[in-house]
N, C-alpha and C positions, 0 to 999 in steps of 0.2 A: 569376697573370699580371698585369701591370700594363700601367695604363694611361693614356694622354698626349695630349693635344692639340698639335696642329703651331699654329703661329706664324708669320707671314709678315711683311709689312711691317708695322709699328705705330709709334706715337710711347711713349714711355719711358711716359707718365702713362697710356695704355689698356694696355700691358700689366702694369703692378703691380695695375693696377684687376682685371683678367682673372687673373693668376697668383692673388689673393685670394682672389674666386669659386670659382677650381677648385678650391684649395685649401680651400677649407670643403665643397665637394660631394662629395669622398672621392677626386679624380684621384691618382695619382699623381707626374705632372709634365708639365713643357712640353717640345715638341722646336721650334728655333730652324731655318728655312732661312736663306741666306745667297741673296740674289737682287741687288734694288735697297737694300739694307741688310744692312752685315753686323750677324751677330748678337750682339756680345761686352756693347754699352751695356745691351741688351733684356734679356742674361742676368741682369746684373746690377742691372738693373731686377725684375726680377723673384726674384731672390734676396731682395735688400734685402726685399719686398711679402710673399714666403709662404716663410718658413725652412723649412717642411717636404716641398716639392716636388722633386723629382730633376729637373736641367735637364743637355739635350744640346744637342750644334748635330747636325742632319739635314738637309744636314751645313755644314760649313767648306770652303772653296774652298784647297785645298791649294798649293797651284803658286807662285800670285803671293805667297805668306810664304814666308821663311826657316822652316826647322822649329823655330829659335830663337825667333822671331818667336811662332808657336804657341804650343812648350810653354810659356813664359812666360805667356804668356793662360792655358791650362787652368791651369797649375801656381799662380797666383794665383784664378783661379775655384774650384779645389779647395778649397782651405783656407778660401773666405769662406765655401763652402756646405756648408763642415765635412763634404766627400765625396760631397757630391749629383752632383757633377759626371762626366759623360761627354762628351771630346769625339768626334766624328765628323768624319770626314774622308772627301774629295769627290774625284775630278778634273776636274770637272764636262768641257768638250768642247770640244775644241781650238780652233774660232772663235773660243770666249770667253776660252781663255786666250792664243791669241796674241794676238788683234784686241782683244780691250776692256783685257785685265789685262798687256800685253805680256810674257807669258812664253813660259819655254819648255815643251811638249808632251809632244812623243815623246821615248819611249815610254812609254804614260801608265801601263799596268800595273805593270812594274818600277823606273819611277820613282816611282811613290805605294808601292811596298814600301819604298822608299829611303827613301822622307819617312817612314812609322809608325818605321822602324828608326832614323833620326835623332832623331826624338822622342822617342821611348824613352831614346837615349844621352841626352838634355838632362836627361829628368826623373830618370834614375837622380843626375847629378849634380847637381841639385838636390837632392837626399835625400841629397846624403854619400854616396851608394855608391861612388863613386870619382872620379878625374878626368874630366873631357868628351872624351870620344876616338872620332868616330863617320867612318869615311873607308871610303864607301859608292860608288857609280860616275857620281850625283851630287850628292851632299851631300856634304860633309870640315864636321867640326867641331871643334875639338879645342885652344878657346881658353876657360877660364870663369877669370877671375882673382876671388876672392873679394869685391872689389868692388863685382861686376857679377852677382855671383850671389844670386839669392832668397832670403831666409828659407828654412829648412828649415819643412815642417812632416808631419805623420804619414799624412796622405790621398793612397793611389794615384789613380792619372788611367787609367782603363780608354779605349782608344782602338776606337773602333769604324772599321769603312771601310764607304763604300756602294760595291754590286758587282750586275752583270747577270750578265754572260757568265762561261765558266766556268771563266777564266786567274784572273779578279779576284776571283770565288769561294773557288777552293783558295786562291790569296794570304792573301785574311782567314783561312779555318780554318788557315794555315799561321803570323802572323805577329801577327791583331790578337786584340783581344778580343771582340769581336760585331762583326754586320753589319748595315747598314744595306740593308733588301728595297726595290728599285723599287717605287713606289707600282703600277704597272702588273705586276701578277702572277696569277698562275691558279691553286690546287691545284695540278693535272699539275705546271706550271713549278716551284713549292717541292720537290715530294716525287720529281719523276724528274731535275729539274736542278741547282737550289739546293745540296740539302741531298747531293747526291753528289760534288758539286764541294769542299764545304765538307769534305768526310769524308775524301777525298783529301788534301785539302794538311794537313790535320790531321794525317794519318796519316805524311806529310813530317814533320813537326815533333815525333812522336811525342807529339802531346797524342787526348784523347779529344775528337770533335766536339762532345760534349754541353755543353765548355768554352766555347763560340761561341756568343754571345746573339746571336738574332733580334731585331732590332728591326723592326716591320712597319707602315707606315702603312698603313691601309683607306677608301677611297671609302665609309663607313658613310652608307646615306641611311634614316633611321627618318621615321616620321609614320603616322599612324591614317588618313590619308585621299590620294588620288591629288594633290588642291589641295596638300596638308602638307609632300609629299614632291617638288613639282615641281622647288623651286629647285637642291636638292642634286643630284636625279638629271641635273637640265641641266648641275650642274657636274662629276658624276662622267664623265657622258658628255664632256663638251668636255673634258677633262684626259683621260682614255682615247685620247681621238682623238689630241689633241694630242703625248703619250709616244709614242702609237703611228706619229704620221708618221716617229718615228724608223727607217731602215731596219735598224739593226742590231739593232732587239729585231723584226723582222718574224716569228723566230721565236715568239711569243706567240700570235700569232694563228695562225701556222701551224700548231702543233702540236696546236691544240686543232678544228683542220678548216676554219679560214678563211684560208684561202690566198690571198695578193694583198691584204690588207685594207690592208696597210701600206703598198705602192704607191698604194696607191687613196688614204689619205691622207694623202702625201706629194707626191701630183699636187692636190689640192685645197689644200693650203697652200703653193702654188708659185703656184696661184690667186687665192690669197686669198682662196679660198672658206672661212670659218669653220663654216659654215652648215652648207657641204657637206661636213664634215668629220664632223662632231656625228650626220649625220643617215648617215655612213656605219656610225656604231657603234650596231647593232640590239640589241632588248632581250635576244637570246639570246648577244647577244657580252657585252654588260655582265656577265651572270646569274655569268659567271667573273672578273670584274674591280672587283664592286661588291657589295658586303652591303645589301641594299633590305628593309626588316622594317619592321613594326607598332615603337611603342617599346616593349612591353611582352616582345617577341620580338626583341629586338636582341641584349639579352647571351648569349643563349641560341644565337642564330647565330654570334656573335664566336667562343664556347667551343667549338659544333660543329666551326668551321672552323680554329681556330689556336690550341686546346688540343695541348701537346705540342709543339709549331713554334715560336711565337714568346715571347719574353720577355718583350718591350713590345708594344703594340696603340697606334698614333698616328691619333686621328679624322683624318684628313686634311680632312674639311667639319666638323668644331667647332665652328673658333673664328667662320665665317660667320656658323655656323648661331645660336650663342649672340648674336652683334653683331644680327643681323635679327631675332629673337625673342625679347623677356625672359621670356617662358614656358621657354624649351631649355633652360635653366640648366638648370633642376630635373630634367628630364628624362634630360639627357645625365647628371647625378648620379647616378642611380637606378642609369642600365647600368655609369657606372663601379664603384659600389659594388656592384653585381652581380658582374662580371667579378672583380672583385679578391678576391670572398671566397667565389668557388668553388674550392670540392675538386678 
């Protein structure tokens, strides 16, 4: 299993310093969000810093690029990082794509099947496999004059999608290469929802779901002591809450016996209550949405819990944790090189 640190906003010069680091502590690689910075400069910041790390985006905001626009990006990040490369793709939520990125939305399911199915047509012609001819319900492409076409080079571009529910599930087992897990997930959620979903549309497409890499970001909070572990756990708990004011993942908490939790902070972030949000997620809601261990007992909980499940493990509190402590280095080292070289 491998394993990755998430990446959020940074400057070009902290993340080659960072991709370096990790890269000598036995990580496997970085995963790049797309929020107040996209991630394409970062990527390639950190290409350039540690040749040997696997870099994704978790994820790329789909909608407001042409799929041309995209494959182009991976299709150039592939070959610099001689294959390291996996993009991930978003639809992130319709606010943000009409109101901030002016695009268009609905319907975000079978339009983001559109956009991996247009991307795909891009990169096949970029490889010579044929002319560009992708006329989808909203994408049409079907102009590449040699010109204007990339270098050929040898490196596929594995495209993952992030997915909840369980239309955008089967989608991926039906369409992409791996998926991208909500940070906000439960056991129960993976193994009675997820991975049934995935097996479904896999079985559409007549592939084996086992084809379908998990990629899984984890709320991981380690430290030896209550003091150690305070800052992480304040921030697993406040991103918990935060996911969870969403009403359509209300199912998360309801399913595991907390019913109403997601109202409850949905009316507190209507308030502005930050406060009250954080202090509505109790340590027996966490206990299914956060890995809290000793650090000598971290990898040993990651393998328990997502042995067999997932392909990647993304510390979602990392890169904090390493920036606030030059002790964490070594430490978060330890469990990656734990995790990566278990049987």
């Amino acid at each position: 299993m491998h394993i990755d640190v998430m990446v959020t906003s940074s400057r070009w010069s902290a993340v080659a310093e960072l991709a370096r680091s990790l890269e000598s502590e036995g990580f496997s690689g970085l995963l790049f969000t797309e929020s107040g910075q996209t991630p394409w400069m970062k990527l390639a910041a950190a290409a350039t810093a540690a040749p040997t790390l696997d870099l994704s985006t978790g994820v790329a905001v789909a909608f407001p690029r042409s799929p041309m626009v995209t494959a182009s990006l991976a299709w150039e990040l592939a070959e610099e990082t001689e294959g390291r490369f996996r993009l991930g793709l978003g639809s992130q939520v319709k606010a943000h794509i009409e109101r901030r990125y002016s695009s268009e939305f609905d319907p975000p399911g079978p339009r983001l099947k559109d956009y991996v199915l247009a991307v795909r047509a891009c990169l096949r012609a970029f490889a010579g496999e044929g002319a560009l001819h992708h006329e989808g319900p909203y994408y049409n492409l079907t102009l590449l004059p040699p010109t204007w076409a990339p270098r050929p080079h040898p490196h596929p571009v594995p495209i993952d999608v992030s997915a909840v529910g369980p239309w955008m599930c089967a989608m991926a087992g039906e369409v992409a290469d791996g998926l991208h897990v909500h940070p906000l997930h439960s056991l129960p959620y993976l193994h009675d929802r997820l991975l049934p979903a995935v097996a479904e549309g896999a079985a559409r497409a007549g592939r084996d779901p086992s084809e379908v890499e998990l990629t899984i970001p984890v709320f991981a909070v380690p430290g030896d002591t209550p003091e150690e572990q305070a800052s992480m756990l304040a921030l697993a708990r406040t991103q918990v809450a935060f996911y969870g004011s969403t009403r359509n993942y209300a199912f998360q908490f309801d399913d595991l016996g907390f019913e109403g939790t997601s109202a409850k902070l949905n009316e507190r972030l209507k308030a502005g209550d930050l406060n009250g949000m954080a202090s509505t997620i109790t340590d027996e809601m966490l206990e299914h949405f956060a890995v809290v261990a000793r650090w000598d007992e971290l990898a040993d909980r990651l393998l328990e819990r997502y042995r067999g499940v997932a392909t990647r493990l993304v510390m979602y509190t990392g890169e904090p944790s390493i920036r606030g402590d030059e002790k964490a280095l070594g430490r978060w080292g330890e469990v990656a090189r734990a995790v990566r070289s278990a049987q």
